[in-house]
N, C-alpha and C positions, 0 to 999 in steps of 0.2 A: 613639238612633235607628239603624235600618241602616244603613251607610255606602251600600247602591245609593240610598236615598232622595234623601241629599244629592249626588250627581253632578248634573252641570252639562249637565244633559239638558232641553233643549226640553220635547218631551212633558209630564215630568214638574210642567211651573209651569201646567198646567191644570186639575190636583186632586190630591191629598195621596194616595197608594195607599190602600185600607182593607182592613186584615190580620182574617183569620177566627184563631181562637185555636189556638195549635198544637194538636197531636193530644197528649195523656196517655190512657197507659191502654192498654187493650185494644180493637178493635173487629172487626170483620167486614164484607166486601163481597162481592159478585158479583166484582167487578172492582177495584184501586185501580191508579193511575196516578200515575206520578213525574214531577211536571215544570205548572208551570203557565203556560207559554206556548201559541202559537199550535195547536200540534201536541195537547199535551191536553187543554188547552177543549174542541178541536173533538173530540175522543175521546170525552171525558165526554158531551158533549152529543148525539152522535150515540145512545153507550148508554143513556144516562137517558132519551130521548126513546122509545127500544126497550123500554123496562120495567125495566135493569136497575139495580140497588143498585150505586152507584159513591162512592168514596170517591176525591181525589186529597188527595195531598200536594207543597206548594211549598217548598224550603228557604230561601225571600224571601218573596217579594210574586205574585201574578199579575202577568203582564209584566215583571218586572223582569231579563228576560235581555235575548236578541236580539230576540224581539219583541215586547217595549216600546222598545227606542233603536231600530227600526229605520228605513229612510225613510219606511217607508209606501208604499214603490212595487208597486201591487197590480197584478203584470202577470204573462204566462205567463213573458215573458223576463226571468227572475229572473239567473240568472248563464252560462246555457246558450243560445246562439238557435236557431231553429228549423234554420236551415240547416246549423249542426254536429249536431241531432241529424238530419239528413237523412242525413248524411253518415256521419255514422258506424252510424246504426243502419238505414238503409233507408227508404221512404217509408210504407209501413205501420205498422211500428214506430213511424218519426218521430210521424206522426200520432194515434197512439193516446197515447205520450207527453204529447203536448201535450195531447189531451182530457181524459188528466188533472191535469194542471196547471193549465189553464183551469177545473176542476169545483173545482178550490178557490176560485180568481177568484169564478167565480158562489155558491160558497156562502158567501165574505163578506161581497156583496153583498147575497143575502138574506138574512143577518142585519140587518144595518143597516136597511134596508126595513121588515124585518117588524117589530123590536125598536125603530126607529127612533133606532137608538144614536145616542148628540152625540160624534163622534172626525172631524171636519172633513173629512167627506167633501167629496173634489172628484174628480168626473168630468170625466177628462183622455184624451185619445189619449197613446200611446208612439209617440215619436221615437227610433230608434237611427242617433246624427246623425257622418256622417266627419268630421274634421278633417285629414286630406290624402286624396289621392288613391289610395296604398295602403287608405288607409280606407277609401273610396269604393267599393273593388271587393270587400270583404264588404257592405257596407251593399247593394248589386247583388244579392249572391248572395242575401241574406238575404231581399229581395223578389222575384227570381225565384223563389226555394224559397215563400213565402207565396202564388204566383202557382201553381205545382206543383202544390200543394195543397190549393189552391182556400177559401184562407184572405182574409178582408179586406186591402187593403195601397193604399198610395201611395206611390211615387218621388219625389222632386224631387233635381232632381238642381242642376249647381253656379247654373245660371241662374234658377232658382227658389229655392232652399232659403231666402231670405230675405224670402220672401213669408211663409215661417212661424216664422223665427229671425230675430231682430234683428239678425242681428251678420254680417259681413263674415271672420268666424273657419271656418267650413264651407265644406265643396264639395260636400254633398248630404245627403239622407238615406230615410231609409225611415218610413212612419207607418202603425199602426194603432188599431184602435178597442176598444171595449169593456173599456177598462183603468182603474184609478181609483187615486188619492192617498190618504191617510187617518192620522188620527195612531193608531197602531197599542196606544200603551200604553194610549189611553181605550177601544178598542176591545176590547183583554183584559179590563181591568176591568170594563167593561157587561157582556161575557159571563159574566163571575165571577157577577156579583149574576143575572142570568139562571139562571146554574146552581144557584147555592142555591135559589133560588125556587122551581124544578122538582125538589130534592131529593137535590142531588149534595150530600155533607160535604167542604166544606173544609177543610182544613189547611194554613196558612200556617207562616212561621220553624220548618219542620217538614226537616231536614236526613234524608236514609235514610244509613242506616246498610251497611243489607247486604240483600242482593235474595234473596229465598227462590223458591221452585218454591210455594211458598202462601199468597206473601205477601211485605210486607218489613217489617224493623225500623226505627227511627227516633229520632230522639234524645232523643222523649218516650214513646213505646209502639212497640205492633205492630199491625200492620192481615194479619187472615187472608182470603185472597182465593180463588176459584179460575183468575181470571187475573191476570196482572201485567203493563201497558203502559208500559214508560219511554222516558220524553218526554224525553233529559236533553240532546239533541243534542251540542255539542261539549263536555260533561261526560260524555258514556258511557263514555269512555276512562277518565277519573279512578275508575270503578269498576271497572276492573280488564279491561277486554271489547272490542275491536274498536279494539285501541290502534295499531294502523297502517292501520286502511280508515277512521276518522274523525280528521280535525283542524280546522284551522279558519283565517280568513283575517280580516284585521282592514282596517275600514274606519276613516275618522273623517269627522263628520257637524257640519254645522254652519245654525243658521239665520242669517237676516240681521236687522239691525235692518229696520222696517217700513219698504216703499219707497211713494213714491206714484203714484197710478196711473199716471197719465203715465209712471214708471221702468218698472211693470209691462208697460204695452204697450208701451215699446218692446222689452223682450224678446220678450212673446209678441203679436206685430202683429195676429193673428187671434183664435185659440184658443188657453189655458192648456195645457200639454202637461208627458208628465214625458220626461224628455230623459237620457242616457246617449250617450258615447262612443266611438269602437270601439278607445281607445287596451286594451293588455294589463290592464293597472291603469287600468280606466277612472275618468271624470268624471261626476258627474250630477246634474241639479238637476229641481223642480220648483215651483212657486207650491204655497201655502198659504194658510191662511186669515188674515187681516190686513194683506195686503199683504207677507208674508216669502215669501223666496225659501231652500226648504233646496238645501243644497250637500253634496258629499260626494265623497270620493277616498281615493286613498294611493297610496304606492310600493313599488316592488319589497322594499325594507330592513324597511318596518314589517310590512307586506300576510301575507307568511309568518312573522313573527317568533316566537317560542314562546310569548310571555308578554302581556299586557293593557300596551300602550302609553298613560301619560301627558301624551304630548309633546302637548298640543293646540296650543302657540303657533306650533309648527313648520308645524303644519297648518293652523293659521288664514291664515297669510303664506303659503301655497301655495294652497289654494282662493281665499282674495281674488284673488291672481294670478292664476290660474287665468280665474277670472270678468272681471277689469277686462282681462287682453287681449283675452278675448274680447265685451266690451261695454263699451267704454271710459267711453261717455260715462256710466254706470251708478256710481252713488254707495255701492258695495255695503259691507257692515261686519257681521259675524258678531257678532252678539250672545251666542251660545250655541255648543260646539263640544264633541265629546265622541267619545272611542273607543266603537267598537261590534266583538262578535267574532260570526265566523258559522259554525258546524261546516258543513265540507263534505265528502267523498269526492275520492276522485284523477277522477273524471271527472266532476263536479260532479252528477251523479245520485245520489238521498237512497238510504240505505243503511236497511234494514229487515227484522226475521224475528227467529224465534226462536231463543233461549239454545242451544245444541247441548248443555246439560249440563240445563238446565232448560226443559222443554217449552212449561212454561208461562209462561214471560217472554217478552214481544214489546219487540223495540227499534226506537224509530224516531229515527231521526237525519241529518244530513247534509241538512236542507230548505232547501235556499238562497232563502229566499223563503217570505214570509208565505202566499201561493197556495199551493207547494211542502208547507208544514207543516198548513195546513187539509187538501187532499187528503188527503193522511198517515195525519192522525186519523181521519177519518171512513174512509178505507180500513182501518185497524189495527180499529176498531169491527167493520164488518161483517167481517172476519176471525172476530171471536169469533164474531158474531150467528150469520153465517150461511155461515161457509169462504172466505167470499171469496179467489181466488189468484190471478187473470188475471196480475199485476204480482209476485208473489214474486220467480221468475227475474229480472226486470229489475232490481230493488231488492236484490237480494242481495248481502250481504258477498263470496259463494264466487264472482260473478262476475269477468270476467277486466280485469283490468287492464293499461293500455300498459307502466306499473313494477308491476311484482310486488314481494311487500315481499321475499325476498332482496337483490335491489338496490337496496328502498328501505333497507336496513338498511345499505348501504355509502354510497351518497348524503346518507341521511340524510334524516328526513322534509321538514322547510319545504322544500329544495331537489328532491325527486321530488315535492310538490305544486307547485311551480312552476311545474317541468317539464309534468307531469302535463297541470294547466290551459291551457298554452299548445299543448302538443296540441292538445288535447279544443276549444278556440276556434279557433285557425286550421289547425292542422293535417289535424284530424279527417276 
């Protein structure tokens, strides 16, 4: 069996993946696509829906990257908030950003809707909640800037915050609406079987080999295309292409055994909410379905590391902590705990555009965020369909960064990602 099968992933003890037969042979598409997470469902699905002959290939399973282990937190503020992209990029700017980050938001919502997918949908407001008072004074910024912009938003500040957080561990926070929870690997795989149905060929345990300007090769055949979209995120590197504007930051995620209600409302006294911290290496949880609470964090040591960290126990004894100071009276016990990796960019903005050698290769990578990686796709689709470019310049490798890679080459990458991120969040 695959070894991603057997990991000690939540998600996955809600149903068994179901693999389409690798590719043998020869074939032909309009289009095929590398990669079957978030970013190229929503590709395939965009062009198949358009008329056109699409072929993807997975070298696993659908979902079984970063968005099948992911939280599931379906919000615009995926790793970036509004008020650092105010900041650095202008209010115009800012703003058109985020509309498209939010048009991911809404189009996995109506999927869900329409398709009426089972991936435990729960509509939640986002809490971006301080835990001191340095904290406090971005969580400020961050709903002045929502306020700017004439975006939804609520304050509570240190004399309220616990009218919607249980715990006596905050001094404030900022809240908005229209964002939702969802177990993200049942949610690729309904879109899988959605896609066959409509007449996209799948190929699953379908590894590429080498990326052609017509196509690519693979380790059962060849697929001739007139375009080529790879979805590989923080695997684009591994093929040889954009090995210093993509790498990746690792979280570790865990659920809890099932609490009872009473446990549940005293976390969330009001409303269910998904909740994050303004620490660097933030915290974040939110309710699920059964009564579990997922958890999730890291540190500075694993967060950049190079390689897929094992260490869950280390992380399970730090999230419980984490949670029991902050909810004492709260019976919490991680049942499930598991690393997750997420390619990013040095200023956490997704990186995307064509091969400079091969016209016809589109790479999309660096989606921090299941919203982040739907936009993506359906943006890389109409590129083909119809030129689409408003976003090229913004999402470009050739744009300029605070570490340029000569000094990321003496730095060293983890450590000018570090840098980079702590920027681009409080500096910016």
């Amino acid at each position: 069996m695959n070894k991603k099968i057997e990991e000690n992933v939540f998600w996955y003890s809600a149903k068994a993946p179901t693999l389409s037969a690798p590719l043998s042979g020869e074939v032909t598409a309009d289009v095929v696509i590398v990669g079957g997470g978030m970013a190229g469902l929503s590709t395939a699905q965009r062009l198949r829906e358009a008329g056109k002959d699409v072929v993807l290939v997975e070298k696993d399973f659908c979902g079984a990257g970063a968005s099948g282990k992911t939280s599931g937190f379906i919000t615009p503020n995926s790793e970036v908030e509004l008020s650092s992209l105010l900041a650095t990029h202008g209010p115009e700017k800012a703003k058109k950003i985020w509309g498209f980050v939010t048009s991911g938001v809404d189009d996995i919502r109506a999927n869900i809707e329409k398709y009426k997918i089972d991936c435990d949908y729960q509509v939640q407001d986002s809490l971006f909640i301080a835990n001191d008072k340095a904290g406090m004074k971005y969580v400020e910024e961050e709903n002045e800037t929502r306020e700017t912009l004439q975006y939804q938003t609520r304050l509570y500040t240190d004399k309220d915050v616990q009218t919607t957080i249980g715990s006596s561990g905050y001094v404030g926070a900022v809240r908005f609406p229209n964002t939702f929870g969802m177990n993200s690997y049942l949610y690729c795989q309904a879109l899988r079987e959605i896609l066959i149905n409509i007449g996209v060929r799948i190929y699953e345990d379908t590894p590429v080999t080498n990326i052609r300007d017509d196509g690519v090769t693979t380790t059962g055949g060849n697929v001739s295309a007139k375009k080529v979209v790879v979805c590989g995120d923080r695997f684009i590197p591994d093929m040889g292409v954009l090995k210093k504007e993509i790498y990746h930051v690792q979280t570790f995620l865990g659920i809890s055994k099932p609490l009872s209600d009473e446990d549940i409302k005293k976390i969330f006294p009001t409303d269910k909410m998904m909740v994050w911290d303004t620490d660097l290496v933030y915290n974040y949880y939110r309710a699920t379905g059964g009564n579990r609470v997922l958890l999730g964090g890291g540190d500075l040591i694993y967060t950049y590391a190079p390689n897929v960290s094992n260490n869950t126990p280390r992380f399970k004894k730090r999230l419980e902590k984490y949670f029991k100071k902050k909810f004492p009276t709260i019976p919490i016990e991680l049942e499930y705990i598991w690393p997750g990796m997420l390619g990013v960019s040095k200023d956490l903005l997704p990186i995307m555009g064509a091969d400079e050698k091969l016209p016809n290769v589109w790479y999309v990578g660096a989606a921090t965020g299941l919203p982040w990686a739907a936009a993506l796709g359906k943006y890389a689709a109409d590129r083909i369909l119809n030129g689409r470019n408003e976003y090229d310049a913004d999402f470009s490798w050739k744009r300029k960064f605070v570490i340029g890679n000569k000094i990321q080459t003496l730095l060293t990458t983890p450590l000018t990602y570090a840098l980079s991120h702590g920027i681009t969040e409080y500096l910016g």
